[in-house]
Backbone as numpy.savetxt, mean C-alpha at the origin, in Angstrom:
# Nx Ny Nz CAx CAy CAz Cx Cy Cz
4.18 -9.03 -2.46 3.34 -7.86 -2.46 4.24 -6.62 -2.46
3.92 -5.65 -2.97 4.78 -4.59 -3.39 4.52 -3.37 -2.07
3.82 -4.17 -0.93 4.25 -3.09 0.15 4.93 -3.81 0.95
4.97 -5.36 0.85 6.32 -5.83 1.38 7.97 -5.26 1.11
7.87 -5.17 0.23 8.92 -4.57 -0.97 9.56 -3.25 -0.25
8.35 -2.57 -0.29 8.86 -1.04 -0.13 9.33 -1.11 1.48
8.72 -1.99 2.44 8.87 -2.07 3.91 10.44 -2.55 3.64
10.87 -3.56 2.99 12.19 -4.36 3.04 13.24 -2.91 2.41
12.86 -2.43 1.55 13.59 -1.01 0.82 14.11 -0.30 2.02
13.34 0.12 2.47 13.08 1.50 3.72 14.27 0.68 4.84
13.70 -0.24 5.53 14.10 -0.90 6.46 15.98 -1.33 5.77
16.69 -1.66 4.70 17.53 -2.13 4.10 18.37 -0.96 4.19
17.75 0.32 3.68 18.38 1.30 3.46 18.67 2.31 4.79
18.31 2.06 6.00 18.36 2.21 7.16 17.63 3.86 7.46
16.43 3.83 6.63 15.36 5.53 6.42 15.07 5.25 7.45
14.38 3.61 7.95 13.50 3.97 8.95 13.43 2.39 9.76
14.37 2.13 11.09 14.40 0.55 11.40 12.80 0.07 11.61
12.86 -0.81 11.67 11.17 -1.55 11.43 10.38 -0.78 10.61
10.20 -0.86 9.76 9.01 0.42 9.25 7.94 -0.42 9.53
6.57 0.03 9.71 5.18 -0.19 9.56 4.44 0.69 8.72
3.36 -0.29 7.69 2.33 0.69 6.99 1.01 0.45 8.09
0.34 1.37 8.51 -0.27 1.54 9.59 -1.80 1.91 8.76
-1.76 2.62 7.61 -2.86 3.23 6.85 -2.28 3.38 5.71
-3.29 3.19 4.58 -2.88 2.70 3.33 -4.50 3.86 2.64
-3.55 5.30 2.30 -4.66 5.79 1.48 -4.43 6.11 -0.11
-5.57 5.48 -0.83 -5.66 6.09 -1.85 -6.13 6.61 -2.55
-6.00 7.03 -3.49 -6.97 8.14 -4.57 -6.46 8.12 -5.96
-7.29 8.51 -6.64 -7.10 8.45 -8.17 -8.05 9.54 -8.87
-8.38 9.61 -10.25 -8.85 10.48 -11.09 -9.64 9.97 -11.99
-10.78 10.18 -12.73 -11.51 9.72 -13.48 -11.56 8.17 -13.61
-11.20 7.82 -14.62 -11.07 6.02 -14.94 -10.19 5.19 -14.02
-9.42 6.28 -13.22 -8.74 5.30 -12.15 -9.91 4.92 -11.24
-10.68 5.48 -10.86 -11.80 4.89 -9.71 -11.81 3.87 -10.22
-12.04 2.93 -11.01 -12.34 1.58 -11.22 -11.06 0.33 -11.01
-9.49 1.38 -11.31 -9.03 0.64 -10.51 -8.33 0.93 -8.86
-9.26 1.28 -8.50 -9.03 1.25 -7.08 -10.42 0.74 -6.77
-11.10 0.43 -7.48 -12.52 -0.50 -6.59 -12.34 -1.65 -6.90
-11.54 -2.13 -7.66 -10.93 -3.65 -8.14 -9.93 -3.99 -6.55
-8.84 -2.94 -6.43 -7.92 -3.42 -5.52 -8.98 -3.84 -4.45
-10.18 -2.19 -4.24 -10.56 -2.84 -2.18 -11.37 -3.84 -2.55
-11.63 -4.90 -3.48 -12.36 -5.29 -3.31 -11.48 -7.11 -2.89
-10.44 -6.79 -2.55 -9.58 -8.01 -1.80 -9.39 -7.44 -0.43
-10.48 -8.24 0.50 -10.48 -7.99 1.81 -9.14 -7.70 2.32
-7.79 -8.43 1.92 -6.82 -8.09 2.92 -6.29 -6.79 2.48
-6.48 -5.92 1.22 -5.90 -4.29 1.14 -7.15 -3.44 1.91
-8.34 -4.31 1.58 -9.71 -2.83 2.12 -8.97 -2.86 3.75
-8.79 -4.01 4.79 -8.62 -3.68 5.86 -7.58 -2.84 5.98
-6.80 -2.56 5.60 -5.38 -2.20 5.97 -6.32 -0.33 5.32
């Protein structure tokens, strides 16, 4: 998963020891709404 990724980045590169994503917001523009109602619609990103 590509916020595993960015946690291992951060944490590797010593920005930030342990990082945590705590809240996960997003937004988009016209035709993007559809893909961001595709992503929440996998329970484990809507919770987060």
């Amino acid at each position: 998963m590509i916020l595993d990724t960015v946690l291992s980045v951060i944490d590797s590169q010593g920005i930030i020891n342990d990082p945590k994503i705590e809240y996960l917001i997003m937004t988009s523009f016209s035709a993007g709404y559809g893909g961001v109602r595709e992503i929440l619609k996998s329970e484990n990103y809507y919770n987060k």
